[in-house]
N, C-alpha and C positions, 0 to 999 in steps of 0.2 A: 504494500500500500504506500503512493505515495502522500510523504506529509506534502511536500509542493511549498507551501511557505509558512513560515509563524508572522506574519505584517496582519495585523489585524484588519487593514486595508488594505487587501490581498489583488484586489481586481483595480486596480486605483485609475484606470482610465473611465472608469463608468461611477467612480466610488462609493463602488457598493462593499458593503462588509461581510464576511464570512455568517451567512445568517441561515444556511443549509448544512445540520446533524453533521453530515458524512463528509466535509467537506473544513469540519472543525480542526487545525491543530491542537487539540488537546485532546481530543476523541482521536485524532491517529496516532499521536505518541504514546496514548493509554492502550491502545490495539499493539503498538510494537511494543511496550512493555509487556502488554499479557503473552505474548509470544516469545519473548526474553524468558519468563517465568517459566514457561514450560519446556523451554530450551528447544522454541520449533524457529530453523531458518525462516531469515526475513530478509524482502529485498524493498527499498525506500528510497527515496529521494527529495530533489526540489524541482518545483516546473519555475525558469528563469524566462522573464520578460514579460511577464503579468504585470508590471507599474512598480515591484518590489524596488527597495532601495540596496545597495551592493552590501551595507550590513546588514540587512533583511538576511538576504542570504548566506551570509556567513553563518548570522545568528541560528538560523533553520541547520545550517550544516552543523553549527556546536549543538544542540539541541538530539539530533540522531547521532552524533558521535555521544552523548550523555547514557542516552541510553540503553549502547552498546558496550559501552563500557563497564557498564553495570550486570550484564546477563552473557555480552557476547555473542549475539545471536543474527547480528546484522549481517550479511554474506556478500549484498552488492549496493551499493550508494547509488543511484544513477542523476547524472545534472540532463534534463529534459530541457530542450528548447519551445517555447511559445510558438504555434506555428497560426496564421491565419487564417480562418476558413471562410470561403464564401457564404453568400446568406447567413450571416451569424454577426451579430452588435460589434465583434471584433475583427471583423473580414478586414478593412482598412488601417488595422493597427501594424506598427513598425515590429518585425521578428527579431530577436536576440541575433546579432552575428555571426561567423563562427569565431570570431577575435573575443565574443563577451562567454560565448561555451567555454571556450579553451582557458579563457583569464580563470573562471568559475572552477574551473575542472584540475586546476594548476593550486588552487586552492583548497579542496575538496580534498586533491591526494594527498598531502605529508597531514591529513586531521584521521586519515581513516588508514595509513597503507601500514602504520606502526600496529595497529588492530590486527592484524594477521594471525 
């Protein structure tokens, strides 16, 4: 599952606020906690280019490095790109780079590769 971001203002082009259950960072890191607990692999992430701020995303990255550290049970981190879809409120919005993946993904590895 991914967590995607902890910005409370997650969608910040339209800003709107995490107001949908499934879609909660705190309902997805309590889901990757109950799965730490039982010692079942998990794979998580963050979706970059939603309006997040760059310590947005850090923060989301410290946050799945927490708690994996705690149980261990994280297997793959994945950094997701925001892509645009036609017929959808964000079809005309700008996509993450591959300069802003790579920055993200260049930072993601030395919080997760010592995890091993």
């Amino acid at each position: 599952m991914m967590l995607e971001t902890r910005a409370r203002d997650c969608w910040r082009w339209g800003r709107r606020t995490i107001d949908v259950p499934t879609r909660s960072p705190k309902i997805r890191l309590g889901c990757s906690g109950d799965c730490g607990r039982i010692a079942n692999p998990f794979t998580t992430g963050i979706l970059i280019g939603i309006g997040e701020t760059l310590d947005e995303r850090v923060d989301a990255l410290f946050a799945i490095r927490e708690v994996n550290e705690k149980y261990g049970h994280i297997q793959e981190v994945i950094v997701q790109n925001f892509r645009a879809k036609p017929d959808t409120l964000f079809a005309n919005r700008t996509e993450p780079t591959a300069l802003d993946v790579a920055r993200t993904a260049a930072v993601a590895r030395p919080r997760f590769s010592e995890a091993r």
